[in-house]
C-alpha positions as CSV (number, residue, x, y, z in Angstrom):
1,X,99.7,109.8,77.5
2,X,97.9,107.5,74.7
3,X,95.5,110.5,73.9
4,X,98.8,112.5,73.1
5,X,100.3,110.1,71.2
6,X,97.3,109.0,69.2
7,X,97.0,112.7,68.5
8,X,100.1,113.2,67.5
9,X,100.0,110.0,65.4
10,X,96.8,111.3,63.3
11,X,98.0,114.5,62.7
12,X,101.3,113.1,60.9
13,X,99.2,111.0,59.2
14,X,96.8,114.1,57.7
15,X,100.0,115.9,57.3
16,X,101.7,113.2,55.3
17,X,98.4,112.3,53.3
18,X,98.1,116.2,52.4
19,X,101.8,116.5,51.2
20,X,101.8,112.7,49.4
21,X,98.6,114.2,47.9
22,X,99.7,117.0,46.7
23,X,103.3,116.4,45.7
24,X,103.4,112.4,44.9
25,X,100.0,111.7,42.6
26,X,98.0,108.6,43.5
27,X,100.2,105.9,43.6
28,X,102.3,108.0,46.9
29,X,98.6,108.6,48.3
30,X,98.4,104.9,48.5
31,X,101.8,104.3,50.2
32,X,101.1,106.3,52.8
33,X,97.6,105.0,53.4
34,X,98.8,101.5,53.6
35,X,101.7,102.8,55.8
36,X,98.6,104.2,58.0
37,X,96.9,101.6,58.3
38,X,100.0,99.7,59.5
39,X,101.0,102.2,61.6
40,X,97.4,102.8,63.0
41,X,97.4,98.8,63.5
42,X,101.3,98.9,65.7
43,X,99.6,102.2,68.1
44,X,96.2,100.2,68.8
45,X,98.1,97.1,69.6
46,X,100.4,99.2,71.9
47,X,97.4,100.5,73.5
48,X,96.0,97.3,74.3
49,X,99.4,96.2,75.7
50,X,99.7,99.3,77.8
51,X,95.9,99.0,78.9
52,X,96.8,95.4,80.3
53,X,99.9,96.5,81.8
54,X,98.1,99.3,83.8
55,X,95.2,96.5,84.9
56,X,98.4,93.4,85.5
57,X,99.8,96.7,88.0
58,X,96.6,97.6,89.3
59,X,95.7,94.1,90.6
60,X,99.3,93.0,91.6
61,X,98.8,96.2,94.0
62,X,95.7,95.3,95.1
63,X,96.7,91.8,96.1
64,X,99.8,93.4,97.6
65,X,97.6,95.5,99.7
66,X,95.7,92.4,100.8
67,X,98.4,90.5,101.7
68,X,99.6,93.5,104.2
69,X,96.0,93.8,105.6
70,X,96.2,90.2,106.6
71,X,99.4,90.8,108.3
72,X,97.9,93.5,109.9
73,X,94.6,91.5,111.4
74,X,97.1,88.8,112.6
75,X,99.0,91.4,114.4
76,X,95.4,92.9,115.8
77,X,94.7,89.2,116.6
78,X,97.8,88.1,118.7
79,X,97.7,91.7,120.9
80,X,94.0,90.6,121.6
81,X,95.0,86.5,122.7
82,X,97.1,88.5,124.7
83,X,95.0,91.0,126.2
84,X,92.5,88.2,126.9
85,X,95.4,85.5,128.6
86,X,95.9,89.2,131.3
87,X,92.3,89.0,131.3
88,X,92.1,85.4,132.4
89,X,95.2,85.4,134.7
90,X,92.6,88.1,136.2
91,X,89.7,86.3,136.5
92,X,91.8,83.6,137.7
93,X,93.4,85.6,141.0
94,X,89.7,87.2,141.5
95,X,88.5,83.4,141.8
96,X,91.2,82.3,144.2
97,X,90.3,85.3,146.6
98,X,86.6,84.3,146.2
99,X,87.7,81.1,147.3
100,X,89.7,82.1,150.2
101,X,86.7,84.0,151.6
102,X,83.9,81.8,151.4
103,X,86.4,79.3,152.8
């Protein structure tokens, strides 16, 4: 997207600087060169803006992603408390019939 419009941006500035040069004399040449540079200015500051945005989204995304991992792991973690409290109501009935027999 920026390499199109920064393309398309340069050539309408060659074109314009061709056709002031041609048609307007030096005084139109430096209108639009001063306009260029203004204009060249407004698109680099717009990049800048849209390069943060993209990183701002990138990172707000990757936190988001984080926060749903976590909630994950604490899902994995309370199946496993739960696996081990079977595990330990288990161990517990295999001790009381221990205790029976050596009784």
């Amino acid at each position: 997207m920026l390499k199109a419009l920064w393309g398309a941006v340069i050539a309408f500035l060659v074109i314009s600087s061709l056709i002031a040069g041609l048609f307007g004399g030096s005084n139109s040449l430096n209108a639009v060169l001063a306009g260029s540079f203004i204009i060249i200015i407004n698109l680099g500051v717009l990049t800048l803006l849209i390069i943060i945005a993209v990183r701002i989204k990138e990172w707000i995304e990757g936190q988001v992603a984080n926060v749903a991992e976590q909630k994950g792991a604490g899902a994995e973690l309370q199946m496993l408390r739960q696996s081990v409290e079977r595990i330990e109501a288990k161990v517990d009935r295999i001790e009381k019939v221990l205790d029976g027999i050596s009784e």
